[in-house]
N, C-alpha and C positions, 0 to 999 in steps of 0.2 A: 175883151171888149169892155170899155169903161161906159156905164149908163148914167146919164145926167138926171134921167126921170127919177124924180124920188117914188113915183108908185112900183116902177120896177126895182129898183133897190132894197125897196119895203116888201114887197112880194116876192122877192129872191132870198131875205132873211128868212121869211113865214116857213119856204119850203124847204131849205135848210135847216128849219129847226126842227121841222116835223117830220119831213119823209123817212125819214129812217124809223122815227115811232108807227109812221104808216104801212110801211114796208115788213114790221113785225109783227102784224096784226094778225091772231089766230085765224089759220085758213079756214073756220067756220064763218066767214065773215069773210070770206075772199069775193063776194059779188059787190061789197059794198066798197074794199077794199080798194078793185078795181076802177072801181065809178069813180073814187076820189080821184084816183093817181090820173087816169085819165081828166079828171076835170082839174085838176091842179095843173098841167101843164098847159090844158085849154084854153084857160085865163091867161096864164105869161101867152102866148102865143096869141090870143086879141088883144092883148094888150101894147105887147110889138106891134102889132098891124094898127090898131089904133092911134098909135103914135105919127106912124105915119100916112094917115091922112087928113084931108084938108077940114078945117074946124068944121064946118058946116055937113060935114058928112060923116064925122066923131062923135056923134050925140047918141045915133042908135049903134054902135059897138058899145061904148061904154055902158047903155043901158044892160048888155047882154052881159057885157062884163059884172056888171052887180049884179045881175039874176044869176048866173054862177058863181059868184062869191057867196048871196044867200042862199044857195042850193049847195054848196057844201058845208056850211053851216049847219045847215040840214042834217045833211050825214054823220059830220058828228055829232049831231043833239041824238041821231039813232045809237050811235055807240055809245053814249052815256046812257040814254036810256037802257041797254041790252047790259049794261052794268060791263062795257069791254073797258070806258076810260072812265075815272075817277070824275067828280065835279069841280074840283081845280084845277085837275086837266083841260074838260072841256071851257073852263070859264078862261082859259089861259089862251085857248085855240081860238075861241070866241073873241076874247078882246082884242087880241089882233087882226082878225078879222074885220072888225068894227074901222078898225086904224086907218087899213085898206082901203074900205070902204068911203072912210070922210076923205080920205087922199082923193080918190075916183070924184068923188061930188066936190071938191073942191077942183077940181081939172078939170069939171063940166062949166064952169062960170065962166 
């Protein structure tokens, strides 16, 4: 399946570049681990559904959509904090993050 949406594109990059670094996260750390992986596919999946509905009723998924994009941001500000990823780790996971994010708020105009 070919996707025209650039946020899904851009959000299918993010998880291909990370989930395998997520996936080998020391299992002391498997609750938070979880939560990610869980919420990383949460997003693609409102964000599919988002797509396809009618402008006027796309405003509050997207919003939900950014509060899970800044809620995993979140989780990894925990894992840098807990010293699991480096700080140009996390500023790398971060900025794309960011990417995402102006993608989504430009799609809300």
């Amino acid at each position: 399946m070919i996707d025209k949406l650039i946020v899904v594109k851009e959000y299918k990059l993010f998880i291909n570049r990370y989930y395998k670094f997520i996936i080998n996260l020391d299992n002391t750390y498997k609750s938070i681990k979880d939560i990610i992986i869980k919420n990383i596919y949460s997003i693609l999946s409102d964000i599919y559904y988002c797509n396809l509905l009618e402008v006027n009723k796309r405003k509050n998924y997207q919003r939900k959509i950014i509060v899970n994009i800044k809620m995993l941001d979140f989780y990894f500000n925990q894992l840098y904090l807990y010293k699991v990823i480096t700080k140009d780790h996390y500023n790398s996971i971060s900025s794309n993050l960011v990417i995402i994010l102006k993608l989504i708020y430009g799609w809300m105009k």
